[in-house]
N, C-alpha and C positions, 0 to 999 in steps of 0.2 A: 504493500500500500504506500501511496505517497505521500512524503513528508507535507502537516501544513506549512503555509508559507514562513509561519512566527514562530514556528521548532523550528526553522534549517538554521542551518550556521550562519550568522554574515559576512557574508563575502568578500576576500579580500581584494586591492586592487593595486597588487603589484602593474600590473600589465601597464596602467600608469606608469611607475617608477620604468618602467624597462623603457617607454619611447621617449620620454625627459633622459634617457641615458643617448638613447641613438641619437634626439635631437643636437647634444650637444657635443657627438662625435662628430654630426656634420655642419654645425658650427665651428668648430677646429678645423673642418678641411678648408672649409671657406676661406677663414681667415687666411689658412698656409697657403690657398692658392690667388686668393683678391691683394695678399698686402706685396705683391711685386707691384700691379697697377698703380698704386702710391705711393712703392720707394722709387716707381721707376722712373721720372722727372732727375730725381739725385744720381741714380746709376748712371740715367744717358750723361749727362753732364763728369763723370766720373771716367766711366766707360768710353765713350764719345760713339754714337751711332746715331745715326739719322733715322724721322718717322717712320718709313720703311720698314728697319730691320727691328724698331720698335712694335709694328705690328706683327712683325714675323716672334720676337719674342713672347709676345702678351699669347699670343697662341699658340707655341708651341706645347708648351702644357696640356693643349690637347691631345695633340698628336698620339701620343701613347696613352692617355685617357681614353681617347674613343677607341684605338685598336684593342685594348686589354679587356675594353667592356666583356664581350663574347665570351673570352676563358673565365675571366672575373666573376660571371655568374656561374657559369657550370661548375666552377669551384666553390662555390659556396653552396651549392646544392650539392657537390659530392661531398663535401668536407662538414657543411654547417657553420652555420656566422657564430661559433663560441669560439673555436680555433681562426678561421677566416679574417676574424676583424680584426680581433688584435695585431695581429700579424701584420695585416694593410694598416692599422695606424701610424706603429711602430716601422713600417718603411717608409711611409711617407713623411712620419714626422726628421726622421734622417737628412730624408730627401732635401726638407725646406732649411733644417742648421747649417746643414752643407754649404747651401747658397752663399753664405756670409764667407766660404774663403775663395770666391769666383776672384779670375783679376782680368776677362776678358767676358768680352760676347759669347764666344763659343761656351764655358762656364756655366753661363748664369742658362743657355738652353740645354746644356746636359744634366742638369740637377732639377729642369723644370719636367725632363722629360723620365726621372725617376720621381717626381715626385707624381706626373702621370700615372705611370703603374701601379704604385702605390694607393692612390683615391679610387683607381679604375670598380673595385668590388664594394663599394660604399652601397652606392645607391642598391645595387642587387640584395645587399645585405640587411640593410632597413627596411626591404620588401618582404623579403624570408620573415624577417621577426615580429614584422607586424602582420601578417597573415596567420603564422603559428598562436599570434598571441590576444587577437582581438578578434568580433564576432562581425560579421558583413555588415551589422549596423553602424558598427564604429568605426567601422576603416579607413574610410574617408577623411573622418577629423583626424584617428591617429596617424595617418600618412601626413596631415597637413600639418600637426604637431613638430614630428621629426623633421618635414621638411620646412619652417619654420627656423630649423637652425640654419640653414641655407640665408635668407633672407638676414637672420640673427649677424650671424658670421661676417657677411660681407658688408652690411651696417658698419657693427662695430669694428672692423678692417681698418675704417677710414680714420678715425679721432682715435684708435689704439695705435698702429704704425706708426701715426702724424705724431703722438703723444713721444712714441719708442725710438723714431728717427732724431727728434728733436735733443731723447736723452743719451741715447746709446748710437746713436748714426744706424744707419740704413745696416749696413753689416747686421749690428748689435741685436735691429729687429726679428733678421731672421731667427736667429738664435733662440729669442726668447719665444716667438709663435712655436718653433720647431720641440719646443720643451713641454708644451700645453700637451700634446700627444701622449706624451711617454706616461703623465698622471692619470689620464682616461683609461691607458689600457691594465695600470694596477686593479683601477675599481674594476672595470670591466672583469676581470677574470677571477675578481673576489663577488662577484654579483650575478652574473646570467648564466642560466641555464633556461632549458627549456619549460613549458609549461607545467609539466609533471612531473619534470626533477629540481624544481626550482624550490627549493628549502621555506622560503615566506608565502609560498602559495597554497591555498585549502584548496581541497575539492570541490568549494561550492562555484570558486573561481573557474578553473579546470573546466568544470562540466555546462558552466554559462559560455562560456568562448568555445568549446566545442559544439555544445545544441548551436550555438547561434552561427556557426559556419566557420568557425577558428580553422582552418585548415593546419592543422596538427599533423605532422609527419606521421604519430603514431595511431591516430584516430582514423586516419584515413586508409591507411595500411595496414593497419587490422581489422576492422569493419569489412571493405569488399575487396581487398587484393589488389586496388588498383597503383598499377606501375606506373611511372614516370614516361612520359613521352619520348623517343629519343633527341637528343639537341635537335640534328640536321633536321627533322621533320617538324621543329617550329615553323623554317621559312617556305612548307609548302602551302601555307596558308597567307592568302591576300591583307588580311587583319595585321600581321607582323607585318608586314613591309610597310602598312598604312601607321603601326604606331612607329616606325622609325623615321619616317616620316614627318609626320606629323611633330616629331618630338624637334626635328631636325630645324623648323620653325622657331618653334620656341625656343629653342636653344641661342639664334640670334637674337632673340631680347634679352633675355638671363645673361648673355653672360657680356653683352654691348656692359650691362652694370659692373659687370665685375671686370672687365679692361679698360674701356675709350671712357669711359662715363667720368673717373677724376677731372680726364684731360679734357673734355668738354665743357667741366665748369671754372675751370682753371682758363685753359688758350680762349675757349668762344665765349664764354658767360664772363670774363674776369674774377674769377676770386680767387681771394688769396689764399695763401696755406691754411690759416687760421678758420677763415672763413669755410675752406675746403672740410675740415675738420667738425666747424660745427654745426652746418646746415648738409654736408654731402650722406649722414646718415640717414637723412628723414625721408626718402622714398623706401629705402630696405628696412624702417622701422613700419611704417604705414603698413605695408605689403603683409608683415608678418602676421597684424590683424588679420584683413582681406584674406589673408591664406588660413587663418581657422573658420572666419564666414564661410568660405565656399567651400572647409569640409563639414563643417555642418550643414548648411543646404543640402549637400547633398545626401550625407546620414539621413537627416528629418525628410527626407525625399522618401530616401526607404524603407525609414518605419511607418509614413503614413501611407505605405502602400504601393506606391510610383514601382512602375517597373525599372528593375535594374540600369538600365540601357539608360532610360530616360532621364532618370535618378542623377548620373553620373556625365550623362551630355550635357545637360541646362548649364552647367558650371562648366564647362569644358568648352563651347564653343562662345556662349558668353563672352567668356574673361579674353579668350584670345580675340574677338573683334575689339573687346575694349584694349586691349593693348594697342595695338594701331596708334593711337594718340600718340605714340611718342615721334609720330612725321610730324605733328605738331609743334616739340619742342625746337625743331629745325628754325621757325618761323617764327617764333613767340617775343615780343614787345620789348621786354626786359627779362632779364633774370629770375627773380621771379613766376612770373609765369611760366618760363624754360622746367622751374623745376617741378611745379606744380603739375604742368603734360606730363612729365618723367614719372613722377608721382602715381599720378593715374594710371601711366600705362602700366607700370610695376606692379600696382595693388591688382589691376584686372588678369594679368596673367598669373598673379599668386592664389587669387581667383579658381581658377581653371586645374590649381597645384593639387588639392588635396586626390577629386576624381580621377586624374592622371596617372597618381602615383598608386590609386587602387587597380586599374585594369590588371596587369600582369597577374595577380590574385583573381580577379574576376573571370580573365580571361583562360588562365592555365588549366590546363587538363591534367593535374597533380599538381600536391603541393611539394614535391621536388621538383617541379618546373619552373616555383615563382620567381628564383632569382636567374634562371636563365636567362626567363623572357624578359625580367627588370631589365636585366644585361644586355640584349639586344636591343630593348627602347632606349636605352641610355647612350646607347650607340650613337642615335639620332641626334639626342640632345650634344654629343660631343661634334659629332660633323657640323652645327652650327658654330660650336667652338670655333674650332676648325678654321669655317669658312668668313663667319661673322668679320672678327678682328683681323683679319689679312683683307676683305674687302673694304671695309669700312677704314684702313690704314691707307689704300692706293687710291681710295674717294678720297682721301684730305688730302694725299699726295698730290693728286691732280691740279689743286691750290684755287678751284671753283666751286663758289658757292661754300665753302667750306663744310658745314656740318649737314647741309638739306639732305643731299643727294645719299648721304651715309642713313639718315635718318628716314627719308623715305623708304630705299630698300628694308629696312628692319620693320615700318609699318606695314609693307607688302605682304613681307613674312607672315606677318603673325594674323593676316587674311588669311593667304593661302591656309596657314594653320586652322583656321576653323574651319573653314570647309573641308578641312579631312578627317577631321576628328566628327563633323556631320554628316560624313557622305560613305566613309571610308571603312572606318572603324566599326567592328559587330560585335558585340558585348554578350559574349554567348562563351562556356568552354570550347576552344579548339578543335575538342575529335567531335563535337556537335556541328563544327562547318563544315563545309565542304571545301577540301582541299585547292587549291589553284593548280597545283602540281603531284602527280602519283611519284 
């Protein structure tokens, strides 16, 4: 017979405490990879390289970002994010102390491009633990939680660095971002486990995140036997190409913040360092609300019932039409105003963050797929990297119009992006669609 509801236990909620853990592991990456964007005024100057090889820098970081995405997940689904992260913290945090003994160009992109590798199993990994650890109701907000440190991170990037260059020199910064790592990953391996072997968690927890759709390695694999997908047969299906895609959009707004964005309010808006410091946070502060609004929408979407699909696109295609607005800051009156389009456009793609980062769970045909497929969409989001700051570097190079033409292209983007995430994307498990390719 079942218990009533005022004998069960109450329920714990660690699963809380575990993605305030993730989010502030991807807060730290932030910061290791936004705070070269703000020392790198001092480095060119140090260093001596022209806008050019400045955008060739500010992206390299991707480069081996996007390429490791792929293994990055399937490694955390063969392995499990309790070994997996740590591991990627602690080489990336390497990655970024290092920087501080560059004495050249070449330097400062071989240490960007280890600290690539390093971040590459992040996001697959935040995907794994928030699927294992939350119910389909919550996913959304706890996705827009962790990824929250994102926004956090690269916020505080701007008036920490500014803060660290002023006292320690640009060097000295590195060092000290690259030490925040090595603290995360003590707790980390004195704290997570999974949800059943997780020492602070009761069964009342346990058994509410799996009724509610916690996709549990162990619940799902003992229940009906179902196996894991193989990798290669993710991209016989049309949905994966459309979230890499898709993400690949986005990717040029996110991360235009996290490279050009100092040095547009710096060269094109006029501000000063100081001023860089303490008005350059308030778009990645903004954003970080807007990114729990639109995991909540879209939760409260589907506990009142909203189908899945629909649940999860209202905030998805939304948020990227409202990003567009930042072709606006191209044009805008004064400073001000510049930053307040920026503004906008950042909260409406953070918008769009929480349902995004739920699909690979939504979408996976096992819960050893979710960090795969994180992996392959994150892919997308890196070829924006990629392509982002080397385009929008050879748009200022051209030395017309200065910032429009940069700023257009990036409001293009994030069109094309809603229209794929409404047209493209099928929010169904995997072996439920119909393949593109046998």
């Amino acid at each position: 017979m079942e218990q009533p509801e005022s004998s069960r236990p109450r329920r714990t909620r660690v699963r809380w405490l575990i993605v305030v853990l993730i989010a502030v592991a991807t807060a730290i990456a932030y910061i290791d990879r936004a705070n070269l964007s703000v020392a790198s005024d001092q480095m060119q100057q140090e260093l001596g390289f022209s806008d050019e090889l400045k955008g060739i820098m500010l992206s390299s970081f991707f480069w081996t970002y996007a390429l490791f995405q792929l293994p990055g997940g399937w490694l955390v689904d063969r392995f499990g994010p309790r070994l997996l992260y740590p591991l990627a913290v602690l080489w990336w945090s390497i990655g970024t102390a290092a920087t501080a003994l560059v004495r050249g160009f070449a330097g400062v992109i071989g240490w960007r491009l280890v600290l690539g590798v390093g971040e590459a199993p992040m996001q697959a990994a935040n995907a794994r633990v928030v699927s294992e650890w939350f119910p389909r109701k919550e996913r959304a907000f706890a996705s827009s939680i962790f990824d929250t440190g994102s926004e956090f991170g690269s916020a505080l990037s701007v008036p920490l660095v500014t803060l660290l260059i002023a006292l320690v020199g640009w060097r000295g910064s590195f060092v000290v971002t690259g030490a925040l790592g090595l603290v995360w990953v003590a707790v980390w391996l004195w704290i997570y486990r999974s949800p059943r072997r997780q020492r602070w968690t009761n069964q009342a927890e346990v058994d509410y995140i799996e009724q509610g759709g916690g996709r549990t390695e162990e619940k799902e694999l003992g229940d009906d036997g179902r196996q894991p997908m193989p990798w290669r047969h993710l991209f016989r299906y049309s949905t994966t190409w459309a979230l890499v895609a898709g993400y690949t959009c986005r990717g040029v707004i996110i991360y235009f913040f996290i490279t050009w964005y100092p040095d547009f309010l710096v060269n094109q808006q006029g501000f000063s360092l100081l001023q860089l410091g303490l008005f350059g946070a308030i778009p990645g502060l903004a954003a970080m609300v807007a990114n729990w609004l639109g995991g909540l929408l879209s939760d409260w979407l589907v506990r009142r019932g909203t189908r899945l699909a629909l649940a999860r696109k209202i905030p998805l295609v939304v948020g990227m039409l409202g990003a567009s607005t930042i072709a606006l800051a191209s044009v805008a009156p004064n400073p001000v105003a510049a930053l307040t389009f920026l503004t906008l456009s950042y909260c409406s793609v953070a918008v769009a963050t929480g349902a995004l980062l739920s699909l690979p769970a939504d979408i996976a045909p096992s819960p050893r797929n979710v960090a795969s497929l994180t992996g392959v969409q994150n892919f997308g989001s890196q070829l924006g990297g990629v392509i982002g700051p080397i385009v929008i570097g050879f748009l200022i190079g051209t030395g017309q119009y200065a910032y429009v033409w940069p700023l257009l292209f990036a409001g293009a983007m994030s069109i094309i992006g809603a229209a794929i995430y409404a047209f493209a994307v099928k929010i169904e498990p995997l072996d439920e669609q119909h393949p593109m390719l046998r």
